[in-house]
MARBA-3410 file (N, C-alpha, C, O; in Angstrom, 1 decimal):
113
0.8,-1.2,0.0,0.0,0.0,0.0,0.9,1.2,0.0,1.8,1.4,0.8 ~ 0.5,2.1,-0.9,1.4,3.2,-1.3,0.9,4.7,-0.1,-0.4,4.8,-0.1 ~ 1.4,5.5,0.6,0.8,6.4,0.9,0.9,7.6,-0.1,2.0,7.7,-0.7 ~ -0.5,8.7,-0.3,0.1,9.6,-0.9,0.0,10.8,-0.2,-0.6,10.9,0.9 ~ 0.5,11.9,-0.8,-0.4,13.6,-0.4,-0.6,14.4,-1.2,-0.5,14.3,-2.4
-1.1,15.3,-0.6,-1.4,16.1,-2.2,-0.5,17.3,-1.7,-0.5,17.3,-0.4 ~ 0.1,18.3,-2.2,0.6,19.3,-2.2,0.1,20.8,-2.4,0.0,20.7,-3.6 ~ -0.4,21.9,-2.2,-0.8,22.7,-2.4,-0.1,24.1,-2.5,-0.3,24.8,-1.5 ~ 0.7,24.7,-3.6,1.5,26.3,-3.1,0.6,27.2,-2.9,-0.5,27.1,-3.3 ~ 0.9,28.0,-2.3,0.1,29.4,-2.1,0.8,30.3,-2.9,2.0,30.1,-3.1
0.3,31.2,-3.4,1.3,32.4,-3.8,0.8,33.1,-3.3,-0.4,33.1,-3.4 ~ 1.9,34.1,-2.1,1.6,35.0,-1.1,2.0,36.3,-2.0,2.6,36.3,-3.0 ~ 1.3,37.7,-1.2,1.8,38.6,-1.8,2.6,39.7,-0.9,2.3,40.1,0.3 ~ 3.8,39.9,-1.9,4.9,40.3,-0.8,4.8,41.7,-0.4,5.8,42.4,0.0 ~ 3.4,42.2,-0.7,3.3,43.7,0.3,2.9,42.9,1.2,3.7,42.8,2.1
1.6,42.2,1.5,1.1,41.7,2.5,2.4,41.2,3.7,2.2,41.1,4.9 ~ 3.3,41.0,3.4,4.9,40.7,3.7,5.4,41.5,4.5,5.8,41.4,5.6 ~ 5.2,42.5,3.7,6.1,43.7,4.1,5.1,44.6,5.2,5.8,45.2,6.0 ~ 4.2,44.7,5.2,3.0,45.7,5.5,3.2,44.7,6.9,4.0,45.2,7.7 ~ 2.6,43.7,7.2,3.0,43.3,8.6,4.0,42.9,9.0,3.8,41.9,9.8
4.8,43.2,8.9,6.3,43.4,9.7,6.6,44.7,9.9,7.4,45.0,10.8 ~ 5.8,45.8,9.1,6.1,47.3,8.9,4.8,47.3,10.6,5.3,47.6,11.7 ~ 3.8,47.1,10.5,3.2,47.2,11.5,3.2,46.7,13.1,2.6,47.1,14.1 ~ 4.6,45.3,12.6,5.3,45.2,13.8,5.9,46.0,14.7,6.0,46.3,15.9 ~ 6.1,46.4,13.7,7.3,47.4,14.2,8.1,46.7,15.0,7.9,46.8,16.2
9.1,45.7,14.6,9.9,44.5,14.8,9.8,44.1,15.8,10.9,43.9,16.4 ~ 8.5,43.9,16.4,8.2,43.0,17.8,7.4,42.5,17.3,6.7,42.8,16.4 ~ 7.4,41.0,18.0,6.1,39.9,17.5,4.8,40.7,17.9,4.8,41.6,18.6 ~ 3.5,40.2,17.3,2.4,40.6,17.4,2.0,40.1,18.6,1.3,40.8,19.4 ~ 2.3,38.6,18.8,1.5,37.9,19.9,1.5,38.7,20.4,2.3,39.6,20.3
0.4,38.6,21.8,0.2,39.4,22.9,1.1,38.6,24.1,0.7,37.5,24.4 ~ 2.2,39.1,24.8,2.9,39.1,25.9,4.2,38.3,25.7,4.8,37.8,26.7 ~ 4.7,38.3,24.2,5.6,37.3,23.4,6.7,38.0,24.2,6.6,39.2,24.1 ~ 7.6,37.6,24.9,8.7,38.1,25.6,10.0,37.2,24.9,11.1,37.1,25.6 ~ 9.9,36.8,23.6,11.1,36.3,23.0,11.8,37.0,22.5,11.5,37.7,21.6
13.4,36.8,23.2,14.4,38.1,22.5,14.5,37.4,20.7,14.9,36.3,20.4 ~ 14.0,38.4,19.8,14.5,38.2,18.5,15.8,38.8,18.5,16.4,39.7,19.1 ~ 16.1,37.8,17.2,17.4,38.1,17.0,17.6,39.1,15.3,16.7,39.0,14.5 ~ 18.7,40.0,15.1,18.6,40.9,14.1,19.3,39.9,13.0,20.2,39.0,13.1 ~ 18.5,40.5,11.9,19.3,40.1,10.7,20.4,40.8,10.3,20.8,41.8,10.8
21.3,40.0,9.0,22.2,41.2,8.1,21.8,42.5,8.1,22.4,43.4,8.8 ~ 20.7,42.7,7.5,20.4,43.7,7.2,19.6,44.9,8.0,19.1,45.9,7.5 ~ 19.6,44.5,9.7,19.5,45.7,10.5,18.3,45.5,11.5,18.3,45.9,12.7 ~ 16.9,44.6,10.7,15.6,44.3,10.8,16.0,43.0,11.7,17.0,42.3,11.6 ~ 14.8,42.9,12.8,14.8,41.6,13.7,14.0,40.8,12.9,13.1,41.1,12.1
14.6,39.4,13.2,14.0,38.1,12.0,12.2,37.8,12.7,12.1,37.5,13.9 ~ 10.8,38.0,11.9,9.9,37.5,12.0,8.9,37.1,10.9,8.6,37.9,10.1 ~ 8.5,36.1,10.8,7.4,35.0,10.3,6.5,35.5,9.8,6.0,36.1,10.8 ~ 5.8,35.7,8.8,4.4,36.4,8.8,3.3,35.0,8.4,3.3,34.4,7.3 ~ 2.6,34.8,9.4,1.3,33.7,9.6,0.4,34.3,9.5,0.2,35.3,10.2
-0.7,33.6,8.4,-1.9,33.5,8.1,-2.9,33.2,9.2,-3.0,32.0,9.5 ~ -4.0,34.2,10.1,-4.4,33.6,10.8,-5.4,32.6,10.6,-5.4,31.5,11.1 ~ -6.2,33.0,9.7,-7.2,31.7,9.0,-6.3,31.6,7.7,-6.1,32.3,6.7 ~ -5.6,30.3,8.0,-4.9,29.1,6.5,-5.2,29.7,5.1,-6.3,30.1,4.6 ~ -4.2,29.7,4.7,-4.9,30.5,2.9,-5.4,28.2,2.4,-6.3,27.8,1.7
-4.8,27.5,3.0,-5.6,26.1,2.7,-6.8,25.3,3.4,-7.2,24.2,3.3 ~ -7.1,26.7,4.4,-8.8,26.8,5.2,-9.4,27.8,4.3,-10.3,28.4,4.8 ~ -9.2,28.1,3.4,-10.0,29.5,2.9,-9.5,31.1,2.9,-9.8,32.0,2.1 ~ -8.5,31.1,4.0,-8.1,32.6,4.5,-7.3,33.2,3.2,-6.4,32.8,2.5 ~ -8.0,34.5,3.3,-7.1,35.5,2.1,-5.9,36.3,2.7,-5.9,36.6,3.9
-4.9,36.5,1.9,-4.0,36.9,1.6,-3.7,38.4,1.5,-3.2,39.1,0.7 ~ -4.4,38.8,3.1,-4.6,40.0,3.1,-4.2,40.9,4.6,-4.4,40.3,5.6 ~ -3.8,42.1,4.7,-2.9,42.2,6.1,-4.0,41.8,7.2,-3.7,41.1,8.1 ~ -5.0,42.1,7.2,-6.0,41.5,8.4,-5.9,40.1,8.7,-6.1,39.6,9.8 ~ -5.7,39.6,7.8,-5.5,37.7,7.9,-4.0,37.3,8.3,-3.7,36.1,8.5
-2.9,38.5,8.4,-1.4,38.4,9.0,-0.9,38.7,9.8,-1.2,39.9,10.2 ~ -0.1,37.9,10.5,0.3,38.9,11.9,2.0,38.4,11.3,2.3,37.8,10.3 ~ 2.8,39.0,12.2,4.4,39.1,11.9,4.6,38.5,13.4,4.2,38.8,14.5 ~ 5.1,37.6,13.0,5.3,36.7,14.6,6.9,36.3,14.7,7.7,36.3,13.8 ~ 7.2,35.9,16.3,8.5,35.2,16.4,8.5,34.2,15.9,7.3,33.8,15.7
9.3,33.4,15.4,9.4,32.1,15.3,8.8,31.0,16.1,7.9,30.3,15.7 ~ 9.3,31.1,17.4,8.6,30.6,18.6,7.3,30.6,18.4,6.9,29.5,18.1 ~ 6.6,31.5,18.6,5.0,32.1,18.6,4.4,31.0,17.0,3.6,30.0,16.9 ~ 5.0,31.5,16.4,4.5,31.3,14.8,4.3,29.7,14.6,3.4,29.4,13.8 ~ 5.6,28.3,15.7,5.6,27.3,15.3,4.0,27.1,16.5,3.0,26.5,16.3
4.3,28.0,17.6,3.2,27.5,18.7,1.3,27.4,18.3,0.4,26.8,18.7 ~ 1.6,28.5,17.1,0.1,28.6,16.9,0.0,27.6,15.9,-1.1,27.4,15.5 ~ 1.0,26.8,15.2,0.5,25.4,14.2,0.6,24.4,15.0,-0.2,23.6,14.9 ~ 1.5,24.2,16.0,1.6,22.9,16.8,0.9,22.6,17.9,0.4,21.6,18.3 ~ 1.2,24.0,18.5,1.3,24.1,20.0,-0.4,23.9,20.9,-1.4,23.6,20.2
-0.5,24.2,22.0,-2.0,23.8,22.5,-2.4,25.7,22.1,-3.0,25.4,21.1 ~ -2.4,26.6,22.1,-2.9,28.2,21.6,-2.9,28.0,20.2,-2.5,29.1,19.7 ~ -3.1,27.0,19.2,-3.5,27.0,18.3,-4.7,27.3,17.4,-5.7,26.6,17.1 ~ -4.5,28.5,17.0,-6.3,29.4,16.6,-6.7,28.1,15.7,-6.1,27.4,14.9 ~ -7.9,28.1,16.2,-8.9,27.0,15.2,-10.0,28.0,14.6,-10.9,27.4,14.0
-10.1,29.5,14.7,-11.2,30.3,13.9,-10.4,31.6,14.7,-9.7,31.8,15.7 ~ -11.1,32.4,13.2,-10.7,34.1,13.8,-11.6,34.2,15.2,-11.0,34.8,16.1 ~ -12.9,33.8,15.6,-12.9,34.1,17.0,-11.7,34.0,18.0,-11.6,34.9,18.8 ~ -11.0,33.1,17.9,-10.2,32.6,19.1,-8.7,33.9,18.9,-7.7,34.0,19.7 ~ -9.0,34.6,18.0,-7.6,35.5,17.5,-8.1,36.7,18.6,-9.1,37.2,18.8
-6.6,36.9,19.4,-6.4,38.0,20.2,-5.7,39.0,20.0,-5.5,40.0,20.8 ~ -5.1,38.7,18.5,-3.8,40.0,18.2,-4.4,41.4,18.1,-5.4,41.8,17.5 ~ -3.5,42.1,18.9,-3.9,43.6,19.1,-4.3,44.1,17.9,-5.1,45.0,18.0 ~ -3.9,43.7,16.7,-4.3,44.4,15.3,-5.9,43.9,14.9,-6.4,44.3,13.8 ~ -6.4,43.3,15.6,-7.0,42.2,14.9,-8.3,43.5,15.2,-8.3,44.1,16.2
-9.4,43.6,14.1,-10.7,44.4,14.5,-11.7,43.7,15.0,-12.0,42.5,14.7 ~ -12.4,44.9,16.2,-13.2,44.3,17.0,-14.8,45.2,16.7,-15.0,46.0,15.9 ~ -15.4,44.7,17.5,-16.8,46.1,17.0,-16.4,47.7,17.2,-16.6,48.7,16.6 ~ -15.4,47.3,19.1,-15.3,48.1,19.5,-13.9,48.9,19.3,-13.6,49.7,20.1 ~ -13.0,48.5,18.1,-11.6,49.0,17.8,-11.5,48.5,16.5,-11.8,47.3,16.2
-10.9,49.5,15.5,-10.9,49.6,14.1,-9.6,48.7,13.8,-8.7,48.6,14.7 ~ -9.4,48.0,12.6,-8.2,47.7,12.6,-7.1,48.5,12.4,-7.4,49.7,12.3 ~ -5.7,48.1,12.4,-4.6,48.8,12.8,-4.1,48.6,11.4,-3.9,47.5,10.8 ~ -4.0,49.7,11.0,-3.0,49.2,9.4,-2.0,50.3,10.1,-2.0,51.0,11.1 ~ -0.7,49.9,8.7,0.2,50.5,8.6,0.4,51.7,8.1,-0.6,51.9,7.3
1.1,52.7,8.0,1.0,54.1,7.4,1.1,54.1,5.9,1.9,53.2,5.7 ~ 0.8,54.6,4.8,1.3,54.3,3.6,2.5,54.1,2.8,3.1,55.1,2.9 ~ 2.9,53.5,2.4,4.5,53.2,1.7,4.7,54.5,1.1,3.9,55.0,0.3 ~ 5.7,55.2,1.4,6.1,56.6,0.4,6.3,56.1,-1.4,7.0,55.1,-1.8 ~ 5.8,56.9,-2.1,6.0,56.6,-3.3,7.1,57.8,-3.7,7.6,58.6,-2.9
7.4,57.7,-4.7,8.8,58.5,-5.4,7.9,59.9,-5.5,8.4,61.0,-5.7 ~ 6.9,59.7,-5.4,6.4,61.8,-5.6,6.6,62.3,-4.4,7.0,63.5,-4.2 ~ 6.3,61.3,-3.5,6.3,62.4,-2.1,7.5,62.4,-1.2,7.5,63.2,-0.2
END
């Protein structure tokens, strides 16, 4: 008996990338994540950006569906027992509520301004 799987890519889009890590502001998002990150080459602390609802549950590919996480944090919420099973269960401070708008990031400067 053979096992198989099926494979599935996503293509992510790399503002959505950039936009929540820009709104980290190079701290994980989790709420109370006390893991020292470590900096890269290039100046920026290394973080993850996770889909809170799966782009292979349905979830889009959009900064409300991303948070910029530690490593730590990021393996904890696929493995770990705080594993979101629906956007109800999501607590990230960015995340909108009735009673608080979401948190975006400031606009990317373009070459005019």
């Amino acid at each position: 008996m053979t096992d198989t799987a099926t494979i599935r890519d996503f293509i992510r889009d790399p503002y959505v990338v950039a936009a929540a890590r820009i709104r980290a502001g190079q701290c994980c998002e989790m709420p109370a994540c006390e893991t020292r990150l470590f900096t890269q080459e290039d100046g920026t602390v290394f973080l993850e950006v996770h889909h809170i609802v799966p782009l292979s549950e349905g979830g889009v590919d959009e900064l409300l569906n991303a948070a910029a996480l530690c490593p730590m944090c990021h393996r904890e919420l696929h493995h770990g027992k705080r594993r979101l099973t629906s956007v109800r269960d999501c607590a990230l401070p960015f995340w909108p509520s009735r009673s608080r708008p979401p948190v975006l990031p400031a606009p990317m400067p373009t070459a005019n301004s």
